[in-house]
Backbone bond lengths (Angstrom), bond angles and torsions (degrees), N, CA, C in turn:
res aa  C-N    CA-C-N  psi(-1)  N-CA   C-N-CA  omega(-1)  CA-C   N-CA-C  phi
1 X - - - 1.466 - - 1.521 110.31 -
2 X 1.163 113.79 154.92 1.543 124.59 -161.90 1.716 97.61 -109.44
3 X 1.794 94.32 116.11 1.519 107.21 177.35 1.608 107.09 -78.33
4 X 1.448 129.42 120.54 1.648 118.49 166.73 1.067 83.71 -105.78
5 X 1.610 90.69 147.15 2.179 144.92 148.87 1.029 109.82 -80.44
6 X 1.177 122.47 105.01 2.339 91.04 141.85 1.408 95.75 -130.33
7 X 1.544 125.09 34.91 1.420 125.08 176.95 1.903 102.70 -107.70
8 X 1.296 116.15 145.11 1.507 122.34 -156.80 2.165 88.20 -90.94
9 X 1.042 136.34 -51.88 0.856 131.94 166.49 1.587 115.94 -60.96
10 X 1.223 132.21 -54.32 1.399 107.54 -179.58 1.514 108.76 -84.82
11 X 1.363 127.72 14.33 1.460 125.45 149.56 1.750 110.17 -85.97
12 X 1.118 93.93 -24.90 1.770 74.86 -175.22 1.558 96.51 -76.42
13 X 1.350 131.81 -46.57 1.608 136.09 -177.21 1.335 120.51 -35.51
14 X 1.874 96.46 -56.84 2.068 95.81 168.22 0.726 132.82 -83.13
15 X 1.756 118.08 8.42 1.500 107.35 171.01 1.411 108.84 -96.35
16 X 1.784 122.39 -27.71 1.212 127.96 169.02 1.568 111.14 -74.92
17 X 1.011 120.00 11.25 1.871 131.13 163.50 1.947 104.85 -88.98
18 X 1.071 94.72 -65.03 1.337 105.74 179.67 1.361 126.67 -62.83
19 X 1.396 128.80 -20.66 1.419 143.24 150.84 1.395 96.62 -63.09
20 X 1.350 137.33 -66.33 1.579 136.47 -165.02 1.446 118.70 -51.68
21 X 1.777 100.98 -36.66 1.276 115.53 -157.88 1.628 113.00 -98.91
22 X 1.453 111.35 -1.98 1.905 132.45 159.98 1.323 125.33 -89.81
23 X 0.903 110.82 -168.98 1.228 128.10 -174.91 1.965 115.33 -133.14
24 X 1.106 74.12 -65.38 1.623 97.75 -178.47 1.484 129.69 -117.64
25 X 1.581 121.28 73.91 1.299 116.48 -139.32 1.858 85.30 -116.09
26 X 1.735 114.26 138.34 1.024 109.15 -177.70 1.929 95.93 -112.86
27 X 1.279 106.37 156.12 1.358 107.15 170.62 1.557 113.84 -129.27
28 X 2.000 100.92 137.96 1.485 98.45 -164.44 1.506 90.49 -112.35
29 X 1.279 120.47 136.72 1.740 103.33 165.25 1.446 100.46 -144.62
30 X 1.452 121.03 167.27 1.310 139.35 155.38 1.346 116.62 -98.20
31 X 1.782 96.27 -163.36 1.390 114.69 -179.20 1.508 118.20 -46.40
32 X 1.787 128.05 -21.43 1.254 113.67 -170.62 1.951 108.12 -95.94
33 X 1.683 93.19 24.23 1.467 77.46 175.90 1.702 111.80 -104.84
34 X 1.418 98.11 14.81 1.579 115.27 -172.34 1.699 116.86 -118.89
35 X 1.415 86.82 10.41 1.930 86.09 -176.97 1.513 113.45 -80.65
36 X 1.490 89.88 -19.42 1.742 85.65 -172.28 1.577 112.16 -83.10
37 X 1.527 88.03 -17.33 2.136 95.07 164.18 1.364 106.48 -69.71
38 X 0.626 124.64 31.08 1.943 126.06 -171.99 1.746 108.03 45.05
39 X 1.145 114.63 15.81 1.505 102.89 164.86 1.639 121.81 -89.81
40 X 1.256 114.18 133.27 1.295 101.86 179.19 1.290 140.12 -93.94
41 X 1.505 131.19 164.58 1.562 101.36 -144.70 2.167 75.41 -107.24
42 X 1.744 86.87 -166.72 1.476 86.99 -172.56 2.060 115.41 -91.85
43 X 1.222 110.96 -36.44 1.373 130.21 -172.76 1.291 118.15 -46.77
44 X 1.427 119.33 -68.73 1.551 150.80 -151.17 1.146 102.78 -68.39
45 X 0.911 120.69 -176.49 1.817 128.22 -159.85 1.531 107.99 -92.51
46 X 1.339 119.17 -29.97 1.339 128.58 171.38 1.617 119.55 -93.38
47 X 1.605 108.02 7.49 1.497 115.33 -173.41 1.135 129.33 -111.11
48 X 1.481 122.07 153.72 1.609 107.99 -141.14 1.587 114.87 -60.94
49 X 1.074 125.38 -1.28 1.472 116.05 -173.58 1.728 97.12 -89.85
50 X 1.610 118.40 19.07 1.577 104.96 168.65 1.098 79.07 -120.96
51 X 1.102 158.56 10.91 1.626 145.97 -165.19 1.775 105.57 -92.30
52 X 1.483 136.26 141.04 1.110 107.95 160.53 1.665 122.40 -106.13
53 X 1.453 102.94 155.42 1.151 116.37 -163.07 1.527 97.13 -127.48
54 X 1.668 113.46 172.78 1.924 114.83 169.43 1.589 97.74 -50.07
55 X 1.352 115.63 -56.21 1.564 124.37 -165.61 1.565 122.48 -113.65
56 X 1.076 133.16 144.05 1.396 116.70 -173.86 1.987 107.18 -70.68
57 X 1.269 108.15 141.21 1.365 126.99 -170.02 1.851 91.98 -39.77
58 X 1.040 120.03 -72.59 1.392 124.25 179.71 1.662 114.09 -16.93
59 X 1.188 123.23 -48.02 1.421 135.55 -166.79 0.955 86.45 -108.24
60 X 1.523 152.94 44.94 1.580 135.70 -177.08 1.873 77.34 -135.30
61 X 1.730 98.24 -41.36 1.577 88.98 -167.16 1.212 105.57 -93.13
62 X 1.018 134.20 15.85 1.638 132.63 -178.33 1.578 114.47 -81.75
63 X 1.449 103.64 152.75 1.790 107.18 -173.06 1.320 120.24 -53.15
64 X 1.471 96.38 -37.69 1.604 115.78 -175.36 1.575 126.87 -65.95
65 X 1.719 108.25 -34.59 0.988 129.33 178.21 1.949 105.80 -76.67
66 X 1.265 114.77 -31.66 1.511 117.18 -179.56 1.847 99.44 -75.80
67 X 1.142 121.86 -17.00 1.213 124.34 178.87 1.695 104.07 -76.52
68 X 1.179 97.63 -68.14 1.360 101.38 -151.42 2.073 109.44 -91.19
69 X 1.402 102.29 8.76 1.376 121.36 -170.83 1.465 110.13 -148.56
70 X 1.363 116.27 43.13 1.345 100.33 -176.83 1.679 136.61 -105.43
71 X 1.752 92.48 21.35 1.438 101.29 150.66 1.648 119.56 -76.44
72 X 1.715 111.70 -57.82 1.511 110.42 163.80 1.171 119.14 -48.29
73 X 1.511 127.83 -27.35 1.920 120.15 178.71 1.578 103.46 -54.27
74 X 1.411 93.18 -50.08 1.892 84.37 -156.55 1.578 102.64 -83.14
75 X 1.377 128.90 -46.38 1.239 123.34 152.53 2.075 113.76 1.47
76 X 1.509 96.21 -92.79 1.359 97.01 160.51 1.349 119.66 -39.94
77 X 1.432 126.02 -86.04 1.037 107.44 176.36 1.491 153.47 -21.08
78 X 1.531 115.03 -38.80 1.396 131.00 179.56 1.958 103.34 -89.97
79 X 1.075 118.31 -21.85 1.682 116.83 167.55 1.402 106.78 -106.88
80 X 1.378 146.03 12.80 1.082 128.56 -175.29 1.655 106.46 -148.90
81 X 1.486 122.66 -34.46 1.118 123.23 157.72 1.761 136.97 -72.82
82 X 0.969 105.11 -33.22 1.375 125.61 -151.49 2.067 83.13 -114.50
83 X 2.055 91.81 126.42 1.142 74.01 173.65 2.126 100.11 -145.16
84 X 0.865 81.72 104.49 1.758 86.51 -157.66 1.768 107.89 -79.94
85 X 1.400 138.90 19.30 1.168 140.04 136.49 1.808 112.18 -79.58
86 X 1.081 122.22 -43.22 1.168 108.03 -151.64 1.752 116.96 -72.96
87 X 0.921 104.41 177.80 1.531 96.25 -145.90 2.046 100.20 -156.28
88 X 1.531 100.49 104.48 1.556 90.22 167.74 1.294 156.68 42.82
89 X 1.271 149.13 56.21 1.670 132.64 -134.96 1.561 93.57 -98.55
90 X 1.600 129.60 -168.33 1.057 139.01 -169.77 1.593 96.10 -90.44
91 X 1.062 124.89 -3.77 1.701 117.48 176.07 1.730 90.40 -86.12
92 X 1.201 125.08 -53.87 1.640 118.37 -142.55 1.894 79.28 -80.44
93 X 1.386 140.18 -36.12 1.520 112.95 -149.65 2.477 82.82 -93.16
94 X 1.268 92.26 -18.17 1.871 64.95 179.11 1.791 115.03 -70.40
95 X 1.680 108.35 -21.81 1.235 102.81 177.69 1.527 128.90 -62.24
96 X 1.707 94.93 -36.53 1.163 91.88 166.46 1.568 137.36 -93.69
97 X 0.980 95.23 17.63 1.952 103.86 174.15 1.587 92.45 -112.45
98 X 1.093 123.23 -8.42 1.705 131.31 179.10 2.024 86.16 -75.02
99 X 1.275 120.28 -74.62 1.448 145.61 -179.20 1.736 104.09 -29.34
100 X 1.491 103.23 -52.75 1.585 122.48 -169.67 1.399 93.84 -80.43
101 X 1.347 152.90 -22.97 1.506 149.98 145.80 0.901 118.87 -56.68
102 X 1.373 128.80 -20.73 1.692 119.66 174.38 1.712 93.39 91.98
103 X 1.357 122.03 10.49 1.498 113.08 -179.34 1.281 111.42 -111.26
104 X 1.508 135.42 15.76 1.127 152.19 166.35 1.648 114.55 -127.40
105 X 1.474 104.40 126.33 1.385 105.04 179.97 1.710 120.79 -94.86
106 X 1.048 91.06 -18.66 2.097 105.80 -166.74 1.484 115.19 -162.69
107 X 1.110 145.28 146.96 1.477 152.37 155.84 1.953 99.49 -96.41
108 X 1.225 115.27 128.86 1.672 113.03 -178.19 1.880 76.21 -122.55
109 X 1.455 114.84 111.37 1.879 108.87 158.36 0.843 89.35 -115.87
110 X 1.529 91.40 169.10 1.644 119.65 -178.31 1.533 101.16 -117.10
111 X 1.665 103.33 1.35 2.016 117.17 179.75 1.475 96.70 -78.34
112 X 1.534 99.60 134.06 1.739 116.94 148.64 1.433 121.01 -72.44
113 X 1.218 120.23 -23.43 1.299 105.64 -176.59 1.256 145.69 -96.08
114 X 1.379 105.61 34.82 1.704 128.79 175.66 1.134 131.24 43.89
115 X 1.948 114.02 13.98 1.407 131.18 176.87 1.603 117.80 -58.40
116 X 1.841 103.31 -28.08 1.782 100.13 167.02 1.879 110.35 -52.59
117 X 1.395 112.35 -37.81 1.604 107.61 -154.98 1.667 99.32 -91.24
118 X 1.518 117.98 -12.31 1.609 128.60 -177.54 1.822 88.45 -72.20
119 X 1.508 112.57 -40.73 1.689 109.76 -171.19 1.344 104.75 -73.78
120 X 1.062 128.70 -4.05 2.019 119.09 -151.09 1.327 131.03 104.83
121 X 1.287 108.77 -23.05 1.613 109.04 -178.03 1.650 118.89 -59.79
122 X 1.322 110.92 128.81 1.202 109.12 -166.87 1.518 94.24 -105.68
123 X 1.416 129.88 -74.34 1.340 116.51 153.11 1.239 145.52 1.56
124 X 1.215 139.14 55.02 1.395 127.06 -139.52 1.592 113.72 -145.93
125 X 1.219 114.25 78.62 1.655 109.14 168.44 1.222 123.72 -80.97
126 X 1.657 111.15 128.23 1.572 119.23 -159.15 1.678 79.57 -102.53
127 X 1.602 112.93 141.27 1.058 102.08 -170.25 1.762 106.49 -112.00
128 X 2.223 91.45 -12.45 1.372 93.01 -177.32 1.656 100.99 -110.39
129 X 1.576 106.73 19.29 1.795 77.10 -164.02 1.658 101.36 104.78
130 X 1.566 106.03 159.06 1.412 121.50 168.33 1.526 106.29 -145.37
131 X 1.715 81.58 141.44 2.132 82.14 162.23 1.281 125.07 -69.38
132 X 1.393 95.95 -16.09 1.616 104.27 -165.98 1.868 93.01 -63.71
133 X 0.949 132.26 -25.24 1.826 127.99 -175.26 1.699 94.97 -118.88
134 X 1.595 107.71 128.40 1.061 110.88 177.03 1.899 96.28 -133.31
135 X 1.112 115.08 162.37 1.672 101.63 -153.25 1.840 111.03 -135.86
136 X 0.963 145.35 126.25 1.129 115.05 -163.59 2.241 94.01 -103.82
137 X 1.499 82.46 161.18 1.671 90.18 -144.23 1.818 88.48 -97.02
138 X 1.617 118.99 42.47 1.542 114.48 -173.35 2.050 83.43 -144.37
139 X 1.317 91.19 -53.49 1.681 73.94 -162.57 1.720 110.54 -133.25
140 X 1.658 94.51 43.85 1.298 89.47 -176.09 1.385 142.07 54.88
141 X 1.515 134.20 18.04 1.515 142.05 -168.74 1.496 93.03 -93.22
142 X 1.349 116.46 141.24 1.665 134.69 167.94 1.442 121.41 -117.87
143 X 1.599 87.64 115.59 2.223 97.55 -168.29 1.540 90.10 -109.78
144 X 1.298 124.10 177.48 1.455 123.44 -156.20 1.315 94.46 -140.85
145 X 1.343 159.11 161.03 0.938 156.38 -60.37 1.545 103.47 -141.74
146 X 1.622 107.74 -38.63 1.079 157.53 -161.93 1.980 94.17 -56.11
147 X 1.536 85.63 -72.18 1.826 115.75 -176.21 1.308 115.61 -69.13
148 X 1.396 93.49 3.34 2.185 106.08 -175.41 1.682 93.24 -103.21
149 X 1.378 100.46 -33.70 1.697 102.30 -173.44 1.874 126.14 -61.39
150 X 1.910 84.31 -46.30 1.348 121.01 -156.99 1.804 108.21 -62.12
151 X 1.527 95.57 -2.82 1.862 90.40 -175.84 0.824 118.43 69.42
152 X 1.581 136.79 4.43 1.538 132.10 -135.27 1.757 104.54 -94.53
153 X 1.802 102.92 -27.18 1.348 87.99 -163.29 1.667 100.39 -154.08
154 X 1.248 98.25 57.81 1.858 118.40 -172.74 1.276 94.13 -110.91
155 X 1.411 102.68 132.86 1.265 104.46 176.94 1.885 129.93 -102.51
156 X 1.180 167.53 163.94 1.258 158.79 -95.44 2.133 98.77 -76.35
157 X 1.325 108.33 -24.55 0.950 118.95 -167.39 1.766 115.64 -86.68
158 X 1.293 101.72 -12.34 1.589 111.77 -159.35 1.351 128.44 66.87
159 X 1.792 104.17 20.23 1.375 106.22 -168.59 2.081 87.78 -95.50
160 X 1.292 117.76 149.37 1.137 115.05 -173.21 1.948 113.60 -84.92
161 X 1.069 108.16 143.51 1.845 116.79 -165.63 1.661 98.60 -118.20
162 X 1.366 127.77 145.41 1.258 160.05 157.87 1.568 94.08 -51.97
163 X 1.538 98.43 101.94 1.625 111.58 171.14 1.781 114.94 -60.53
164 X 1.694 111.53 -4.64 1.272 113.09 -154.87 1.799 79.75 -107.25
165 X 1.309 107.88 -69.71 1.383 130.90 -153.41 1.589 113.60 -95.66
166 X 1.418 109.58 -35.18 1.459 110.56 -172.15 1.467 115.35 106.43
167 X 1.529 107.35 -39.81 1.374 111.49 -172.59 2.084 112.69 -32.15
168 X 0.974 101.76 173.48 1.547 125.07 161.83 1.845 117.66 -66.48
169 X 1.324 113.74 101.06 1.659 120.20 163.02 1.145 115.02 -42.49
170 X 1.244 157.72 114.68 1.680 136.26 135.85 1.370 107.27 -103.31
171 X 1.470 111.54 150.33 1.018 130.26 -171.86 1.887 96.59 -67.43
172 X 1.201 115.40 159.50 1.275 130.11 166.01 1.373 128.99 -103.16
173 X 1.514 104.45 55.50 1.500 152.51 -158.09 1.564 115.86 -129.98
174 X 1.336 90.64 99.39 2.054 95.06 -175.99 2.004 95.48 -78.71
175 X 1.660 94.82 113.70 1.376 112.36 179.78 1.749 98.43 -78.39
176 X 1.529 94.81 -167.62 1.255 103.73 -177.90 1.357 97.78 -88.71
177 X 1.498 115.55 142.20 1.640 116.16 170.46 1.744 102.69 94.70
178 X 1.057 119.67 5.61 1.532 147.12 129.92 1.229 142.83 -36.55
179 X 1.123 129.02 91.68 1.811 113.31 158.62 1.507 113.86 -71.62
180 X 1.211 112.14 145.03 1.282 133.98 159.98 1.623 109.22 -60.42
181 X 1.789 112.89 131.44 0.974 143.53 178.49 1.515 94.59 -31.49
182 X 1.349 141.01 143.90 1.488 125.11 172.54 1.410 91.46 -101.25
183 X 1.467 145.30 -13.28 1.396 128.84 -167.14 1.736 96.19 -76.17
184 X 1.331 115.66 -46.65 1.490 120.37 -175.58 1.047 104.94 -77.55
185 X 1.679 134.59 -38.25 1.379 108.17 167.75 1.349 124.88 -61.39
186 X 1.391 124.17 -23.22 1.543 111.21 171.96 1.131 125.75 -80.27
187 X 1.475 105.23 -10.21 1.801 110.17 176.34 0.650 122.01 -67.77
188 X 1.853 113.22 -65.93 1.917 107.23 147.17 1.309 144.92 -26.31
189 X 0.831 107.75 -21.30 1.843 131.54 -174.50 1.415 99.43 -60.91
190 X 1.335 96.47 -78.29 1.237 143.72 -172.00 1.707 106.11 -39.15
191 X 1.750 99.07 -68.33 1.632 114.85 177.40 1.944 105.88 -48.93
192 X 1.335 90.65 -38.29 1.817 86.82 -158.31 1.874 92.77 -69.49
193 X 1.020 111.23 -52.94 1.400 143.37 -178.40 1.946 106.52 -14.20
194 X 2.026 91.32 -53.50 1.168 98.13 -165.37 1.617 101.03 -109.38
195 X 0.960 123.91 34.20 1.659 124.89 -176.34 1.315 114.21 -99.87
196 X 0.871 134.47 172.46 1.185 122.89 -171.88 1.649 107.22 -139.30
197 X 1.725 112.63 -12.82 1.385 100.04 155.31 1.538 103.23 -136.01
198 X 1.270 110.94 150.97 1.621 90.75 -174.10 1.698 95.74 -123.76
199 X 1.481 123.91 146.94 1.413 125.43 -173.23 1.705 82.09 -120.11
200 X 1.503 108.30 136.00 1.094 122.44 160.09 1.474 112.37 -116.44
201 X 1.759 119.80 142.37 1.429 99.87 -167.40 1.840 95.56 -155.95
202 X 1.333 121.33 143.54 1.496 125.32 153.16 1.521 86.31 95.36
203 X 1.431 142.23 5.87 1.402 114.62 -175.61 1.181 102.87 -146.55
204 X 1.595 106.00 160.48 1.417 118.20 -154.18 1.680 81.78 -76.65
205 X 1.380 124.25 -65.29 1.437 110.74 -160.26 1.254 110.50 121.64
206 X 1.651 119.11 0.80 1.566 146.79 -179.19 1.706 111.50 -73.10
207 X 1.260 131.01 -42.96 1.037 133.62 -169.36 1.623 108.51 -103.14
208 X 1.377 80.25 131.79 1.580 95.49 -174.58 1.692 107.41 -131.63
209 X 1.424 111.08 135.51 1.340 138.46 50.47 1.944 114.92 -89.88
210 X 1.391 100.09 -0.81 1.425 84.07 -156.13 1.551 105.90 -97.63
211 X 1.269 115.52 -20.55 1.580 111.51 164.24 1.006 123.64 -51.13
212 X 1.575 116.64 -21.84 1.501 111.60 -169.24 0.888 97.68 -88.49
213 X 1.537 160.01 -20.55 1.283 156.45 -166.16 1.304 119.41 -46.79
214 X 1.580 99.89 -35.79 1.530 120.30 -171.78 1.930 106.48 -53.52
215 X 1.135 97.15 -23.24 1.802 108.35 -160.24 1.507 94.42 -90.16
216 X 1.200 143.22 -5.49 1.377 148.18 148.58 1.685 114.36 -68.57
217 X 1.647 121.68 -6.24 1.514 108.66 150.93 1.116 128.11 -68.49
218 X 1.258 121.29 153.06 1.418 115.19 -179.88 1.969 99.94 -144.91
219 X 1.345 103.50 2.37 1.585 111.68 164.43 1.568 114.39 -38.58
220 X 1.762 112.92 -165.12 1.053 118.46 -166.56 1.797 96.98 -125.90
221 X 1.108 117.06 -2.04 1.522 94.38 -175.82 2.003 95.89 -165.62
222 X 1.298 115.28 110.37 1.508 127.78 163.27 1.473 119.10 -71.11
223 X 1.154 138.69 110.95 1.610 135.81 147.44 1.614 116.12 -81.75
224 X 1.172 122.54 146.76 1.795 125.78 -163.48 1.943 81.81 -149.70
225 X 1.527 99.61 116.72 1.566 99.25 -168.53 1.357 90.09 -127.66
226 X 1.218 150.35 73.04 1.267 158.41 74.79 1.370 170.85 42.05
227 X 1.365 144.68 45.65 0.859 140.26 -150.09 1.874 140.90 -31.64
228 X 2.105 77.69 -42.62 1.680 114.36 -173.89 1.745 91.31 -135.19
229 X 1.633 70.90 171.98 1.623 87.28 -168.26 1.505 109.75 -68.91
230 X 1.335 123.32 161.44 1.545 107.29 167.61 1.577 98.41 -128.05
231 X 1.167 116.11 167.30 1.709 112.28 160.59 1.574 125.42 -62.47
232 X 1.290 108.38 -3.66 1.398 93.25 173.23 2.057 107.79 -120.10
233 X 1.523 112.26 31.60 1.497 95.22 158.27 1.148 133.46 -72.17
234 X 1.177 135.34 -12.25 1.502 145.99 176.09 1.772 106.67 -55.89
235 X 1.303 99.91 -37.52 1.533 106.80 170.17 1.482 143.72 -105.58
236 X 1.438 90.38 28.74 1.573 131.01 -164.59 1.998 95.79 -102.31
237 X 1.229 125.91 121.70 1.341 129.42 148.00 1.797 122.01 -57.12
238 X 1.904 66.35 -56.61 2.182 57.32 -176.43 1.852 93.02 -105.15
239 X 1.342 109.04 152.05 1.400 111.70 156.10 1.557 124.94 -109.64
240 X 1.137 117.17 105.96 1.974 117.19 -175.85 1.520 99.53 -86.36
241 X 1.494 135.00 89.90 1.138 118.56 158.79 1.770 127.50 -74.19
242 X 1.323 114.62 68.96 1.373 112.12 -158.27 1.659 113.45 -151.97
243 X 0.957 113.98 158.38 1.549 115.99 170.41 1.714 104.51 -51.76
244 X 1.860 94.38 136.66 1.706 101.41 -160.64 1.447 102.52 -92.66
245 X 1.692 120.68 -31.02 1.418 118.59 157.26 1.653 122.38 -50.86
246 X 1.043 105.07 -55.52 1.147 103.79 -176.85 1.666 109.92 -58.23
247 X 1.634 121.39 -70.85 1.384 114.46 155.81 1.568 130.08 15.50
248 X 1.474 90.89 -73.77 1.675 93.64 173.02 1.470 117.12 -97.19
249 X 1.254 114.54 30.45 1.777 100.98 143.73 1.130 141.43 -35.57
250 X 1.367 124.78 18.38 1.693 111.95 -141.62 1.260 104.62 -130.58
């Protein structure tokens, strides 16, 4: 039977029960574990897929669209992806002092913006990619998010050029029309695979390949810490309907 939360104290209690009470606990989250960093996620009523833009965000991030649009890609990209104030929330630094206890086995996100590894997390499967590595697509050189911002080396178009080679930048960001990295998809696999509790948190559970991942547990007990419903609470033990920063106060 499925325990619901939506209380901030007895959510912080079962999740610090359920860390105590594992061994090997993996954590999967999305975009809602980054809202309280002021980044915004894509779904929600305030998130960019209600926002308007020339093109809907979907086709802004797609492979096809970086091809054939790749002054507007990075455009978007550099004001809407990339977010170089934000800084850590109380979910990303408990995971990683969770990690530094030996009570966390893995972080599986589906976030680009590398705020798990700004907290400590060493563990860390990026499932979409990060801005933080942007790659040039001739001779292999890696500039960081920073050198995507800086204007430094875009050429008439504002599309960004290989300070070495010239080649073409792309972000190291699985767009739409994408496969997922197979080294990180099997890591994840793998991590969720062998855990024995898995906390899923901040995401609807909508995007797939990576929602499905969840169906590679085979542990003894799921938490889904949550704002909104997702399609997979029915198979949730505990239910946290609650803010996921706050959540892990504990």
């Amino acid at each position: 039977m499925t325990r619901a939360i939506t209380e901030e104290h007895e959510a912080q209690q079962a999740l610090r029960e359920l860390f105590e009470g594992h061994g090997r606990v993996v954590f999967f989250g999305g975009a809602g574990v980054s809202t309280a960093s002021g980044i915004p996620d894509f779904r929600s009523v305030d998130g960019l897929y209600h926002q308007k833009f020339a093109y809907p965000p979907e086709t802004m991030l797609s492979h096809g669209f970086f091809e054939r649009h790749p002054k507007e890609f990075f455009e978007f990209y550099r004001t809407r992806m990339i977010a170089p104030d934000a800084r850590p929330n109380r979910c990303h630094l408990k995971l990683a002092e969770l990690e530094r206890e030996g009570s966390l086995a893995a972080v599986v996100t589906q976030n680009i913006d590398g705020l798990h590894q700004d907290a400590g997390s060493k563990r860390v499967w990026e499932l979409h990619g990060s801005v933080r590595r942007n790659i040039c697509q001739r001779c292999g050189a890696v500039y960081d998010a920073a050198w995507i911002l800086a204007h430094g080396h875009e050429d008439k178009h504002g599309v960004p050029r290989c300070s070495a080679c010239g080649g073409l930048v792309k972000p190291d960001v699985v767009l739409y029309e994408e496969p997922l990295d197979e080294n990180v998809l099997e890591g994840a696999i793998r991590a969720i695979a062998q855990a024995d509790a898995l906390v899923i948190g901040g995401t609807s559970l909508a995007v797939y390949p990576a929602a499905g991942l969840t169906g590679y547990f085979r542990g003894d007990e799921i938490a889904i810490v949550n704002r909104d419903a997702t399609p997979q609470d029915a198979t949730a033990d505990l239910l946290i309907s609650y803010d996921i920063a706050r959540a892990f106060d504990f």
